[in-house]
C-alpha positions as CSV (number, residue, x, y, z in Angstrom):
1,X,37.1,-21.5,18.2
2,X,34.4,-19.2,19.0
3,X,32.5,-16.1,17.6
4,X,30.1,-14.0,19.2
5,X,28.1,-11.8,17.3
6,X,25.4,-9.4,18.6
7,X,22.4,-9.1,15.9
8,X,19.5,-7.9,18.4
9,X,16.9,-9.9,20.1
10,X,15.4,-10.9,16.6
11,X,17.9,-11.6,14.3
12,X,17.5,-13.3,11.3
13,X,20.0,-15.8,10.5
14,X,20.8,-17.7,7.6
15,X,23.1,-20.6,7.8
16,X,24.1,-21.7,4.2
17,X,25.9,-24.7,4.8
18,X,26.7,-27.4,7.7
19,X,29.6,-29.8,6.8
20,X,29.1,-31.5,9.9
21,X,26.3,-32.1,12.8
22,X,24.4,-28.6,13.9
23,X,23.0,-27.8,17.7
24,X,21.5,-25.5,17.6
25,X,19.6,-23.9,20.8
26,X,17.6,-20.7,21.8
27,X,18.7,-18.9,24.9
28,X,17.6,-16.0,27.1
29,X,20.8,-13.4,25.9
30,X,20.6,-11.3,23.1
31,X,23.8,-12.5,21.3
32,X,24.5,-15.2,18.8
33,X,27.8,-17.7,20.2
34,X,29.0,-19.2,17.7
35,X,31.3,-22.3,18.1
36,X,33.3,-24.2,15.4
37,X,36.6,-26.7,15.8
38,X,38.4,-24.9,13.0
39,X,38.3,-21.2,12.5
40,X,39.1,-21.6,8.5
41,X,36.4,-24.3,7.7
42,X,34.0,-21.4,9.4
43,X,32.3,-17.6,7.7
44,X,30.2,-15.2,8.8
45,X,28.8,-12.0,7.7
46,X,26.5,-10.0,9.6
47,X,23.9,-6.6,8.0
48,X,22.7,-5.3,10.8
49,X,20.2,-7.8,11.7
50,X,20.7,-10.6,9.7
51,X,23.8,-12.7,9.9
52,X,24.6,-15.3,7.6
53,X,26.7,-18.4,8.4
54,X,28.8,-21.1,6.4
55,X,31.1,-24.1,8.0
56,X,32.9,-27.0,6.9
57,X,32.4,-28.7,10.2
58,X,30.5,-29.1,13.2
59,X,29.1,-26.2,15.0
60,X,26.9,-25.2,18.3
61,X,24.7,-22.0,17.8
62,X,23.0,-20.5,20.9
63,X,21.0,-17.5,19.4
64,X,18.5,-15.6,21.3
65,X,15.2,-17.6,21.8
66,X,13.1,-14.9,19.3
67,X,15.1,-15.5,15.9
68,X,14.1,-16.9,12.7
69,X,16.3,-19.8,11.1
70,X,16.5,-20.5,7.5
71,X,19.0,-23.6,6.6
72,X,19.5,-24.0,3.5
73,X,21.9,-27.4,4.0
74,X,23.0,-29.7,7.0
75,X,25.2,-32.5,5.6
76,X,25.1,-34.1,9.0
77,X,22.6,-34.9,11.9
78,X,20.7,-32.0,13.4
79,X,19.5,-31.0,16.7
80,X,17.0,-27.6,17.6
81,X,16.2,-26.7,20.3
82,X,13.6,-23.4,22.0
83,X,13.6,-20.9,18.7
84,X,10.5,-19.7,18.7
85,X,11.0,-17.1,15.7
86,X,10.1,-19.4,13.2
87,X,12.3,-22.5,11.7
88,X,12.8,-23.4,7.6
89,X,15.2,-26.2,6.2
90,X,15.4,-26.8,2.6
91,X,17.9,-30.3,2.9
92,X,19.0,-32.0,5.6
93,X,21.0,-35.3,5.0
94,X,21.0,-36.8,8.0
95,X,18.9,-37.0,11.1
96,X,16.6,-34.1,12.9
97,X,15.6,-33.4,16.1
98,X,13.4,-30.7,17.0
99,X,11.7,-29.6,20.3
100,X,10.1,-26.9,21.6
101,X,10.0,-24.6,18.8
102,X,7.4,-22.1,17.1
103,X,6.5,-22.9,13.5
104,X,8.4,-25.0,11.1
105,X,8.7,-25.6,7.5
106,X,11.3,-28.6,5.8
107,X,11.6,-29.6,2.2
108,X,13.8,-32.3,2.4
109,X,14.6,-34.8,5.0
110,X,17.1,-37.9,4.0
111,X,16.9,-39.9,7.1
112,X,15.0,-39.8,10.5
113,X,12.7,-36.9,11.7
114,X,11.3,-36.7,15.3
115,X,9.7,-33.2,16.5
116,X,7.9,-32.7,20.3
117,X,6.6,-29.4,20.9
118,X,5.5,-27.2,18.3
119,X,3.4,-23.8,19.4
120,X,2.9,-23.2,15.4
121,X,2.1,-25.2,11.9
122,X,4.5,-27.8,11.0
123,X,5.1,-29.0,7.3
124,X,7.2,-31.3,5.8
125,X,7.6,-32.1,2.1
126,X,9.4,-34.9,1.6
127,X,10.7,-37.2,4.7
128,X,12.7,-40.2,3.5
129,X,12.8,-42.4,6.6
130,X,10.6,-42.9,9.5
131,X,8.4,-39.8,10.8
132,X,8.0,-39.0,15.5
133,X,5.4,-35.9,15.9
134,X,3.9,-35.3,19.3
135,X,2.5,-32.1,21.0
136,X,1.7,-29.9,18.0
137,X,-0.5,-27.3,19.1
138,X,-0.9,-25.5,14.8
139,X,-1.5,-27.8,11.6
140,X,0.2,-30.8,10.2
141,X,1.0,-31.3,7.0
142,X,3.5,-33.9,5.8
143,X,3.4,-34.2,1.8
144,X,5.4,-37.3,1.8
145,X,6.9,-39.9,4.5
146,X,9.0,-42.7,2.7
147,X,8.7,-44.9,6.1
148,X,6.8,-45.2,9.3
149,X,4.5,-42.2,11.0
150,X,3.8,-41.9,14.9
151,X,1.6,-39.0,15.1
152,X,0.3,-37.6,18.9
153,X,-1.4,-35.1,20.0
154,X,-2.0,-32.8,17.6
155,X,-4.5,-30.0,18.4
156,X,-5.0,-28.7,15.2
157,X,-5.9,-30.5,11.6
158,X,-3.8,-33.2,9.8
159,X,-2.6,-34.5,6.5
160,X,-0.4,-37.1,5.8
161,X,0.8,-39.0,3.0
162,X,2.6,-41.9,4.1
163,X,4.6,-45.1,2.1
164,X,4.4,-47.6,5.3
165,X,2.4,-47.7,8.9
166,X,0.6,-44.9,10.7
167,X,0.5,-45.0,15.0
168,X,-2.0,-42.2,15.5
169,X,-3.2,-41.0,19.1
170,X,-5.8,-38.4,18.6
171,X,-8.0,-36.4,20.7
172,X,-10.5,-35.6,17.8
173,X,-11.5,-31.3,17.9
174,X,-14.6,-30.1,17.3
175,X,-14.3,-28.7,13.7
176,X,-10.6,-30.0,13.0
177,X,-10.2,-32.6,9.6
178,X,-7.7,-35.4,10.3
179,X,-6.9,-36.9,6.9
180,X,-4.2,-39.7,6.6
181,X,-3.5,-42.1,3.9
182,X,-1.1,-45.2,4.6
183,X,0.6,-47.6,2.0
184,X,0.0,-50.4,4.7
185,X,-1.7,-50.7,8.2
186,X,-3.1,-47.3,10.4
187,X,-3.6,-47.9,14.5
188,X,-5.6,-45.2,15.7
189,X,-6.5,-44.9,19.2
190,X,-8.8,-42.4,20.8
191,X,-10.5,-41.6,24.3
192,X,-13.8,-43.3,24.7
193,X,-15.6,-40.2,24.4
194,X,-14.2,-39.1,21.0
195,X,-16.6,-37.0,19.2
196,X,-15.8,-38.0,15.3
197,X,-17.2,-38.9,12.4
198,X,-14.5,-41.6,10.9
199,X,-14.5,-42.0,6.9
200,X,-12.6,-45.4,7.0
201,X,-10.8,-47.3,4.0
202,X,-9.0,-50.4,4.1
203,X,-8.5,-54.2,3.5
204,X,-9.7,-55.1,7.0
205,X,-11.3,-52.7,9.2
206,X,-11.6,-53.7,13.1
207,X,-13.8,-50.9,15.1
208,X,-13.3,-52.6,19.1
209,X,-15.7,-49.6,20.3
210,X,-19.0,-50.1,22.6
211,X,-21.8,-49.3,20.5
212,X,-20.5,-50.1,17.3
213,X,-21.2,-53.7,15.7
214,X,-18.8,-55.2,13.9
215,X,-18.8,-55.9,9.9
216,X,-15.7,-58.2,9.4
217,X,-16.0,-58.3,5.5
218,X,-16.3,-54.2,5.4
219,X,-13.4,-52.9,3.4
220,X,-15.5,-49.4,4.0
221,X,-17.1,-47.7,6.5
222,X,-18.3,-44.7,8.0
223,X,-19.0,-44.6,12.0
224,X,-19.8,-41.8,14.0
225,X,-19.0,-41.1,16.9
226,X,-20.1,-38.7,20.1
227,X,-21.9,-35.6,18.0
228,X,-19.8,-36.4,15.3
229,X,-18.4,-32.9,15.3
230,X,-14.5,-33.8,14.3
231,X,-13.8,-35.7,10.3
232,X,-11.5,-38.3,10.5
233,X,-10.6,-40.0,7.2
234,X,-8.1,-42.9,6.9
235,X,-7.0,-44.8,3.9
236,X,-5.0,-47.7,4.5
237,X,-3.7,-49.9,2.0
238,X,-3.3,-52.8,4.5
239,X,-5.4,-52.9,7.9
240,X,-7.3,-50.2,9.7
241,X,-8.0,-50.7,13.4
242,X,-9.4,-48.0,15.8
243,X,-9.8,-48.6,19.5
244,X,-9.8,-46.6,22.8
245,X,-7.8,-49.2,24.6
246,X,-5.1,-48.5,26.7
247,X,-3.8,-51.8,26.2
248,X,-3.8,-51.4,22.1
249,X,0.0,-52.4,22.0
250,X,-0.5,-55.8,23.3
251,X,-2.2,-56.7,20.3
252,X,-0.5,-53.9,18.0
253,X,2.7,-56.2,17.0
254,X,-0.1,-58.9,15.1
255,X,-1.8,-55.8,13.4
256,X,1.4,-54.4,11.6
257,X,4.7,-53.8,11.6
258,X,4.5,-51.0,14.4
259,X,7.2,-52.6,17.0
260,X,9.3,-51.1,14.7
261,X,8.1,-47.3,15.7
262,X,9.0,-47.7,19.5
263,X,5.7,-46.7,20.7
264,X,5.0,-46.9,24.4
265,X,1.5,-47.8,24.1
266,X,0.1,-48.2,27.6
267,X,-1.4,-45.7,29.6
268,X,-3.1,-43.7,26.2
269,X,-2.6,-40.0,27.4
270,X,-0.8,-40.8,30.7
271,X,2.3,-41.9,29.3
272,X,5.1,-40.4,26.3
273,X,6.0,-41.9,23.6
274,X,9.4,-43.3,23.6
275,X,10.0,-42.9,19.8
276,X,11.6,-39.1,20.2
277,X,14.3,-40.6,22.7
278,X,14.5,-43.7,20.6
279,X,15.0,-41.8,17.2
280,X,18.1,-39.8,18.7
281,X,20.3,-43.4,20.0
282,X,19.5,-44.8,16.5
283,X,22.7,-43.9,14.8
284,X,24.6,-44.5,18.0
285,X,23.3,-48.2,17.7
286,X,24.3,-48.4,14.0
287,X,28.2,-47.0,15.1
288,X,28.6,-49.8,17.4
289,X,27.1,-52.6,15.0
290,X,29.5,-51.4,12.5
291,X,31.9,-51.4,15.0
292,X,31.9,-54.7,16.4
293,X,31.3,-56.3,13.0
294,X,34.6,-54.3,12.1
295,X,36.6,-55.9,15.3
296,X,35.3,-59.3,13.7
297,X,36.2,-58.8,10.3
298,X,39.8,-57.5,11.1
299,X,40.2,-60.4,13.6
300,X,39.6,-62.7,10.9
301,X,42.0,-61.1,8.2
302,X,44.9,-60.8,10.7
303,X,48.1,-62.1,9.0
304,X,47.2,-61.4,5.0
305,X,49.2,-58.8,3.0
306,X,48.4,-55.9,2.6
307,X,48.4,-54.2,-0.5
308,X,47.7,-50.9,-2.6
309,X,46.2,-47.4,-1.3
310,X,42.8,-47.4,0.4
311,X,40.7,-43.9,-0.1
312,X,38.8,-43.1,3.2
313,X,36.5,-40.1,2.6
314,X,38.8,-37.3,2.2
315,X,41.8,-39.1,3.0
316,X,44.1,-41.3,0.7
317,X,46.0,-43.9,2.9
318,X,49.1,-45.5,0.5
319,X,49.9,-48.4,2.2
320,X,52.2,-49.4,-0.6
321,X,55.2,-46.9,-0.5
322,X,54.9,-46.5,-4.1
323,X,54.9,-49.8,-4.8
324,X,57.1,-51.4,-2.0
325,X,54.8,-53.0,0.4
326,X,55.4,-52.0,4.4
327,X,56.4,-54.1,6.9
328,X,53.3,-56.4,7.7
329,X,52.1,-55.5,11.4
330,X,50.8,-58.5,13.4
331,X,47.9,-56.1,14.7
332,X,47.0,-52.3,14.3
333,X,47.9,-50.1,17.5
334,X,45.1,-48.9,19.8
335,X,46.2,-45.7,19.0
336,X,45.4,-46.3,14.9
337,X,42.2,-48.2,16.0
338,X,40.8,-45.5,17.9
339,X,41.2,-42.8,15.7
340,X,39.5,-45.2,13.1
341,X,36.6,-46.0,14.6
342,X,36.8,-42.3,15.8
343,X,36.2,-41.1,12.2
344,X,33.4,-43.7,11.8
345,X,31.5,-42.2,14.4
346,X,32.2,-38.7,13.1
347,X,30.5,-39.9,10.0
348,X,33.7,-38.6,8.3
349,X,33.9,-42.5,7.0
350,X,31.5,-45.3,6.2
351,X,31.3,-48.0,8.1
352,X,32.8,-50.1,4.5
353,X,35.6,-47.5,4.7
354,X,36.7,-48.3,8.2
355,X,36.7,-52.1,7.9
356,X,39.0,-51.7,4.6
357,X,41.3,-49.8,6.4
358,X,41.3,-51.3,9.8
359,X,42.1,-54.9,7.5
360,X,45.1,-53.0,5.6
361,X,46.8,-52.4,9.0
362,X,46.4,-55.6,10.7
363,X,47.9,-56.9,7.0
364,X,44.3,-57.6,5.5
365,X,43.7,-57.5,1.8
């Protein structure tokens, strides 16, 4: 179904609950269009103004391009898009994509975060998995990152805790503070007339910059470079290496564990970062894993009995007819596969879920 709901060129909207996956998208008309599969799983209430929204399932917002968002909950994966009246999340559970957007604030992020194109300050409590930022033009502030950070340019300051391995391509400001601390190894690649004054901490610190001498056992230095007129401090609790090589990547995989960020590295400020692009076909990639591992499993079980009731997320298959098993089927229909693997991708079931269930029809145990 779909709603459309006219709130003014600024409307404030608060969206309570996603069951689903959200797209949401900023547009040129003045009214909100609101889509949902199922008109019960969806409310709405609108003051004026400010229009509040609640569904069960997946939706598509396009709002005019000037509102402000508050989310309070996204059970699901997440895509924003061009809302330039300011953004706030308190929880989202599974992945988030943001792009070209004004200012945005999250508490909680469970699983992947990428954001390109920010005209405001971005801050981020608490991110669980890995961390994409790139073409931030206000602050950055990220409290907490559980995994990997690729950070790029950012034109205003930085802070950043993070757990694992910081990518950082920086084009140091006069009078900006870049401050990141890293459980493990930091990369951080400039142009080779940075002006910065770097506060460096770390196991090993490799400087590969003309004019500056090397000092293999230094576990801290300070190095300045140009006028000095930017502060960059880095504390690493592996490696630190800083170069203004465009060919940093070739030697990156030895460094750390950053093949695992998707960086393109060549080209430094000629090329994008593929991490954004990558971040989005992750769970894609995951589905079909599960899937084919699935196909294998069942393949393998074809033939046993099947017995008892198997739960699948809000579904309770009985298999057993009370007690009385079913005829055995020598292999589930394409029909009954589909819709399986169909709700696997939906996220409706886990991956654990589907293969019990796809074994009970072919007669698994």
């Amino acid at each position: 179904m779909s709603k459309t709901i006219s709130a003014g060129a600024t409307p404030k909207i608060l969206i309570e609950k996603i069951g689903g996956d959200l797209s949401l998208v900023g547009w040129e008309g003045d009214d909100i269009l609101l889509k949902c599969d199922d008109d019960e799983e969806m409310r709405c209430k609108q003051d004026g103004d400010k229009v509040s929204i609640t569904c069960e399932d997946d939706v598509s917002l396009r709002v005019p391009k000037a509102a402000s968002v508050f989310i309070q909950y996204i059970e699901g994966d997440a895509s924003i898009r061009g809302v330039m009246g300011g953004i706030e999340l308190k929880e989202i559970a599974g992945d988030l994509s943001i792009r070209d957007v004004d200012s945005v604030a999250i508490d909680t992020i469970q699983s992947d975060f990428s954001l390109r194109g920010a005209k405001g300050n971005l801050f981020v409590k608490s991110a669980h998995s890995d961390v994409s930022i790139r073409d931030v033009d206000g602050n950055v502030t990220l409290e907490s990152v559980a995994d990997d950070l690729a950070l790029r340019d950012v034109r205003g300051n930085i802070a950043a805790n993070v757990a694992d391995d910081v990518v950082l391509y920086l084009n140091p400001q006069a009078g900006n503070t870049y401050s990141v601390t890293a459980g493990d190894d930091i990369l951080l690649v400039m142009p080779p007339k940075a002006n910065a004054t770097l506060t460096l901490n770390g196991d090993e610190i490799d400087i590969e910059w003309k004019g500056v001498d090397k000092d293999d056992d230094a576990t801290s230095r300070t190095v300045i470079l140009g006028d000095g007129s930017a502060a960059v401090k880095l504390i690493a609790g592996g490696d630190i290496r800083v170069t203004n090589q465009s060919n940093a990547g070739e030697t990156a995989e030895d460094f750390g564990n950053f093949a695992g960020i998707d960086i393109d590295w060549s080209g430094f400020g000629d090329r994008i970062s593929r991490q954004v692009d990558q971040a989005a076909r992750k769970a894609e990639k995951k589905i079909e894993e599960a899937a084919r591992r699935i196909e294998l499993n069942v393949s393998a079980r074809a033939g046993r009995k099947a017995k008892g009731a198997v739960n699948v997320g809000r579904w309770s298959w009985d298999l057993s007819q009370k007690g009385v098993p079913m005829p055995i089927k020598s292999q589930a229909s394409d029909e009954e596969r589909m819709m399986i693997l169909k709700m696997l991708q939906n996220k409706k079931i886990t991956a654990e879920d589907a293969e019990k269930l796809l074994a009970s029809l072919e007669g698994g145990s």
